[in-house]
N, CA, C and O atoms as a GROMACS GRO file, in nm:
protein
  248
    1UNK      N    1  11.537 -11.014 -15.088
    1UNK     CA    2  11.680 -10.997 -15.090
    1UNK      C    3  11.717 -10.878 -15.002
    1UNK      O    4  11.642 -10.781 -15.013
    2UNK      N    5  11.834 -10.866 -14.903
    2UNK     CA    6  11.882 -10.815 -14.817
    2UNK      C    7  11.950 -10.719 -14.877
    2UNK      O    8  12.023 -10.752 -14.971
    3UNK      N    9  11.942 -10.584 -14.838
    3UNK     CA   10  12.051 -10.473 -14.903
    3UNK      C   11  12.158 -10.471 -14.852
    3UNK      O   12  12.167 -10.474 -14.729
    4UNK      N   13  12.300 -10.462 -14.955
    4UNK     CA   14  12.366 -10.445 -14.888
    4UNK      C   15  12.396 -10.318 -14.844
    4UNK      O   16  12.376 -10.225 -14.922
    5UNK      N   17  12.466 -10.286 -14.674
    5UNK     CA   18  12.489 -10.209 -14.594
    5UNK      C   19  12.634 -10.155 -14.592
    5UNK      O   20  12.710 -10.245 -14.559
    6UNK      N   21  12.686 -10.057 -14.612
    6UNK     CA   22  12.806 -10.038 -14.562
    6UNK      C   23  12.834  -9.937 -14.457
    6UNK      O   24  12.759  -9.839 -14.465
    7UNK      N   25  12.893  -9.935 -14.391
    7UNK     CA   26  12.921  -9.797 -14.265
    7UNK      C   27  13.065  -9.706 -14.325
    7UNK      O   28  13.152  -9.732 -14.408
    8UNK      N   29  13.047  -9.630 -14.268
    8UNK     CA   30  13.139  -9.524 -14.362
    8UNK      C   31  13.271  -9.527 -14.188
    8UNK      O   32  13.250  -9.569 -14.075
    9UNK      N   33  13.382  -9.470 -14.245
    9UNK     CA   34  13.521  -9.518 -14.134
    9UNK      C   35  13.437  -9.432 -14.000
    9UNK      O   36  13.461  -9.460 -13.882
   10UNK      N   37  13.326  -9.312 -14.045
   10UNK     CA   38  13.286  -9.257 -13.912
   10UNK      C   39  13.178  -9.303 -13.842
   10UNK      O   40  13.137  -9.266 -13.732
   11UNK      N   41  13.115  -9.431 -13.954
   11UNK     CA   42  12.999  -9.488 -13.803
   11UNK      C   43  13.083  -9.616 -13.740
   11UNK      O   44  13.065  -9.665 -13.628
   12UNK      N   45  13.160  -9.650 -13.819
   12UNK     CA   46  13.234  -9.804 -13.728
   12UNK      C   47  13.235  -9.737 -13.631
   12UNK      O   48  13.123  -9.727 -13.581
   13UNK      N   49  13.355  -9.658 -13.551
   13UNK     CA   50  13.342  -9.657 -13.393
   13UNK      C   51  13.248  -9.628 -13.298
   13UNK      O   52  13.256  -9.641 -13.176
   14UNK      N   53  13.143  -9.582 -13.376
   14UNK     CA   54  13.017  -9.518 -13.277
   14UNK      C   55  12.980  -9.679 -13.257
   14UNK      O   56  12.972  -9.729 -13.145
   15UNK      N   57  12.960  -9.744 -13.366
   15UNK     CA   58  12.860  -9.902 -13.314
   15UNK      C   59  12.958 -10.028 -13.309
   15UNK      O   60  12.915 -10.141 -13.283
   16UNK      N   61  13.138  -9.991 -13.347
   16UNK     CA   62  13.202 -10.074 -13.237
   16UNK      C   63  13.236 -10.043 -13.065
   16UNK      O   64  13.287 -10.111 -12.976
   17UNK      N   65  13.182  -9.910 -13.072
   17UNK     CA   66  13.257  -9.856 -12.910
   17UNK      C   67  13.140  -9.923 -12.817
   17UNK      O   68  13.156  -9.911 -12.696
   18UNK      N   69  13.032  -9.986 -12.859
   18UNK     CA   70  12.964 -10.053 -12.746
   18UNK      C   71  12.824  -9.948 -12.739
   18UNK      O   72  12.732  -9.979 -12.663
   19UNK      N   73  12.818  -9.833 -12.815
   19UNK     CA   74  12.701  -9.784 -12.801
   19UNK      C   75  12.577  -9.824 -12.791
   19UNK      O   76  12.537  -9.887 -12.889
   20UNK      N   77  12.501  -9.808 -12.706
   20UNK     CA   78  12.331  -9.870 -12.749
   20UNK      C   79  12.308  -9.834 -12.909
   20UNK      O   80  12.374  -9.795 -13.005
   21UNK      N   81  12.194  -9.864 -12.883
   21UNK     CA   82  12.118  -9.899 -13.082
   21UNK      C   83  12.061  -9.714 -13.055
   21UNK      O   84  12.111  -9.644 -13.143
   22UNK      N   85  11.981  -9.640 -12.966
   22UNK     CA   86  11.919  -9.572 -12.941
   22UNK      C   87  12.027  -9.439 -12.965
   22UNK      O   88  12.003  -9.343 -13.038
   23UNK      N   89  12.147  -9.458 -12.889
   23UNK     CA   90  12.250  -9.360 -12.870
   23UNK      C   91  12.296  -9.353 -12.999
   23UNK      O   92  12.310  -9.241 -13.048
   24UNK      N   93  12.322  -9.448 -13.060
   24UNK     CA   94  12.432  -9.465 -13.205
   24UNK      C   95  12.343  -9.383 -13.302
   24UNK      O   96  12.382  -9.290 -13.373
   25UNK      N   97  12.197  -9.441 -13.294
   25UNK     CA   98  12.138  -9.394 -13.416
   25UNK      C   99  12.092  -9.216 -13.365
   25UNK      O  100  12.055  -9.140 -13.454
   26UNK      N  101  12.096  -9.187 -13.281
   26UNK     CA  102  12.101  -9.028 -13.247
   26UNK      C  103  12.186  -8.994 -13.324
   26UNK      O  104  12.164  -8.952 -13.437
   27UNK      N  105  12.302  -9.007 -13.269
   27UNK     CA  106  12.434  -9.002 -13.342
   27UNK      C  107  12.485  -8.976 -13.503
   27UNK      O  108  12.557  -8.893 -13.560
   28UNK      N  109  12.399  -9.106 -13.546
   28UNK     CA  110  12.424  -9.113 -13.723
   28UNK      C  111  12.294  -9.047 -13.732
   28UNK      O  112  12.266  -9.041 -13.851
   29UNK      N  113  12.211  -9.001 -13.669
   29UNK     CA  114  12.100  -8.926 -13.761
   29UNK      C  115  11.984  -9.027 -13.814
   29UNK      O  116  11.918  -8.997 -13.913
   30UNK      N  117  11.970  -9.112 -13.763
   30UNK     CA  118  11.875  -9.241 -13.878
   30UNK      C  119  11.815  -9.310 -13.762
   30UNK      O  120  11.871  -9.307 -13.652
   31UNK      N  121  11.670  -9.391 -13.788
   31UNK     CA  122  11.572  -9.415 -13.663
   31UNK      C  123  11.648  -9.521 -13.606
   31UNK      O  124  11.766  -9.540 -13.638
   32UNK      N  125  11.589  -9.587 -13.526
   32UNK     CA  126  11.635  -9.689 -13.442
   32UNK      C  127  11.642  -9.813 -13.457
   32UNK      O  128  11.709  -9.885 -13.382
   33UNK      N  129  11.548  -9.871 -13.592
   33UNK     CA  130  11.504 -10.005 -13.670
   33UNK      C  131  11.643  -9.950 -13.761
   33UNK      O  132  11.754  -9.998 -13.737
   34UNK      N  133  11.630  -9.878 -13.835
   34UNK     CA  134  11.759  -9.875 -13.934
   34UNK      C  135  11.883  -9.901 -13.838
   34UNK      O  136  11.912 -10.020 -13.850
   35UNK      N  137  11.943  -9.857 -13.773
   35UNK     CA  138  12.044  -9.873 -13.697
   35UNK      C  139  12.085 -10.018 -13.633
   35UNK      O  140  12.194 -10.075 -13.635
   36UNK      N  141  11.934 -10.066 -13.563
   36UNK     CA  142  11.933 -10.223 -13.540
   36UNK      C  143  11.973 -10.323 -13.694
   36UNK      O  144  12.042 -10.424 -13.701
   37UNK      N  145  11.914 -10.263 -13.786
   37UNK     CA  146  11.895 -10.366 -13.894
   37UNK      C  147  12.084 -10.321 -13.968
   37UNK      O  148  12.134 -10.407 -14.040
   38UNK      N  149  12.145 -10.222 -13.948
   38UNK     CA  150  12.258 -10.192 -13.981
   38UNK      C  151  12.379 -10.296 -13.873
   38UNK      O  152  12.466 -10.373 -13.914
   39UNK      N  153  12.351 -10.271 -13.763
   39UNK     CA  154  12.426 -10.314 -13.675
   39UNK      C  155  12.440 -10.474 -13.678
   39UNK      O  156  12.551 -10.506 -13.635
   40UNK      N  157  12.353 -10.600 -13.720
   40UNK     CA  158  12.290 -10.679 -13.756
   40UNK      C  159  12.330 -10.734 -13.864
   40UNK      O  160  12.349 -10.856 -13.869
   41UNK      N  161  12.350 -10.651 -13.976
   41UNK     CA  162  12.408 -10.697 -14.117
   41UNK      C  163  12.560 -10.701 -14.070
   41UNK      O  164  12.644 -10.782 -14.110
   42UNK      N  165  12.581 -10.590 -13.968
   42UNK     CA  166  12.787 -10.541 -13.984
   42UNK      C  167  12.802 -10.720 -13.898
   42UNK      O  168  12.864 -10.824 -13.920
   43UNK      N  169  12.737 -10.687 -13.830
   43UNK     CA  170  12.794 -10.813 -13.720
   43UNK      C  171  12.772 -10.952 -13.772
   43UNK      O  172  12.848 -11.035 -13.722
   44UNK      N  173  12.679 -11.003 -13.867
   44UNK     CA  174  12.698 -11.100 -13.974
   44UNK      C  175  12.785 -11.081 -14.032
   44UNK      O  176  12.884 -11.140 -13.987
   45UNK      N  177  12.803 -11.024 -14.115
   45UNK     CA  178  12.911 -11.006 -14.242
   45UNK      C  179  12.988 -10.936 -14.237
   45UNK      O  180  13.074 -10.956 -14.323
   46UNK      N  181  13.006 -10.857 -14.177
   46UNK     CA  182  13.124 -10.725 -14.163
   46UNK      C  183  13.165 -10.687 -14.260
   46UNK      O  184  13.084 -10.695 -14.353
   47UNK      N  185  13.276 -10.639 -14.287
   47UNK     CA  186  13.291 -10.544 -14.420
   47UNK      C  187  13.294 -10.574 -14.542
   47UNK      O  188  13.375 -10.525 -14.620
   48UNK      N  189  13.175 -10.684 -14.583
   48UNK     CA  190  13.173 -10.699 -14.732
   48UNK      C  191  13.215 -10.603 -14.830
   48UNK      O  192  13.310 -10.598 -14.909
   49UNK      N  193  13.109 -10.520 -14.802
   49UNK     CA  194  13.091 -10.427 -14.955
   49UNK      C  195  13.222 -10.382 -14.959
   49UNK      O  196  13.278 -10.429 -15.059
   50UNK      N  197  13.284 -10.323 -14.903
   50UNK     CA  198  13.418 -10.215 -14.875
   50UNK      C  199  13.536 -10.339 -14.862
   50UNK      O  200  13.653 -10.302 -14.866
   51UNK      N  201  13.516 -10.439 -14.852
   51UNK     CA  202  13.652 -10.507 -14.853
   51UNK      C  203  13.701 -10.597 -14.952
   51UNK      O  204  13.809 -10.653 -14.966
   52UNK      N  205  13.574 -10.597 -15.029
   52UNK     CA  206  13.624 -10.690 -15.125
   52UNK      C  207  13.698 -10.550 -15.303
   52UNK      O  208  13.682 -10.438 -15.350
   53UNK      N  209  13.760 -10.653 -15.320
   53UNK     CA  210  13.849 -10.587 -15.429
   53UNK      C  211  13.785 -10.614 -15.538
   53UNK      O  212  13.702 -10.702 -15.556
   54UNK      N  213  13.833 -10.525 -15.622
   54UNK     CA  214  13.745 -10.494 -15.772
   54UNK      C  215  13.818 -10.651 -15.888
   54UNK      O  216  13.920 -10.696 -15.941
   55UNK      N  217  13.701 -10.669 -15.871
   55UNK     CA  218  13.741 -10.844 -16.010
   55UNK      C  219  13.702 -10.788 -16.138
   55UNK      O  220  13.669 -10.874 -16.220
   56UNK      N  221  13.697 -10.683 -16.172
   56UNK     CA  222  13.662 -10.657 -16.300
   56UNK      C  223  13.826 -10.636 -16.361
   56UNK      O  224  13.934 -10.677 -16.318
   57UNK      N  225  13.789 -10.549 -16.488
   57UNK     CA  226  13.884 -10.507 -16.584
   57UNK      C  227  14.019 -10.474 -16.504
   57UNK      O  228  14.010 -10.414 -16.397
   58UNK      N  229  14.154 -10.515 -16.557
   58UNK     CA  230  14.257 -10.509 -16.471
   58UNK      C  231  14.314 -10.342 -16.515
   58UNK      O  232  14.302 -10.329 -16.637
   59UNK      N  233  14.354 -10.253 -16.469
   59UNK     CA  234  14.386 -10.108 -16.491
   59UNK      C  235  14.529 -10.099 -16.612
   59UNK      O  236  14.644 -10.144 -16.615
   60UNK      N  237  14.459 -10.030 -16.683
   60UNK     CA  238  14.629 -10.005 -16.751
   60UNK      C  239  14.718  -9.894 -16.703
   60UNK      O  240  14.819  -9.870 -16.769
   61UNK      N  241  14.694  -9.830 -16.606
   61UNK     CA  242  14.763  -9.743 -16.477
   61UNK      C  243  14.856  -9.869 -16.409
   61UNK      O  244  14.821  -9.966 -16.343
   62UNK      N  245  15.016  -9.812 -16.467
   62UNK     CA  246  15.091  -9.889 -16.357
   62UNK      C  247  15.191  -9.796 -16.251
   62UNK      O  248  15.254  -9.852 -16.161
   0.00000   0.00000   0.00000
């Protein structure tokens, strides 16, 4: 089973602006297989984790 990945609002533009895999992951700090295997999940699925909305318990905050 595949982990899920999320990118935080400050790696989207580094690995939507067209960066290599080599440059980006300088960048975020993390090797070059992580970065490939990050870049890979976003571009399959894109913003799962972070876009989907909470289906649980409805808030009693109105």
């Amino acid at each position: 089973m595949k982990p899920k990945i999320s990118l935080s609002s400050s790696q989207e533009p580094v690995c939507l602006a067209g960066a290599s895999v080599t440059k980006a992951a300088t960048l975020l700090d993390v090797s070059r297989a992580t970065e490939s295997k990050v870049m890979s999940a976003y571009t399959d699925h894109g913003k799962t984790t972070s876009a989907k909305r909470n289906s649980g318990r409805n808030s009693k905050l109105t």
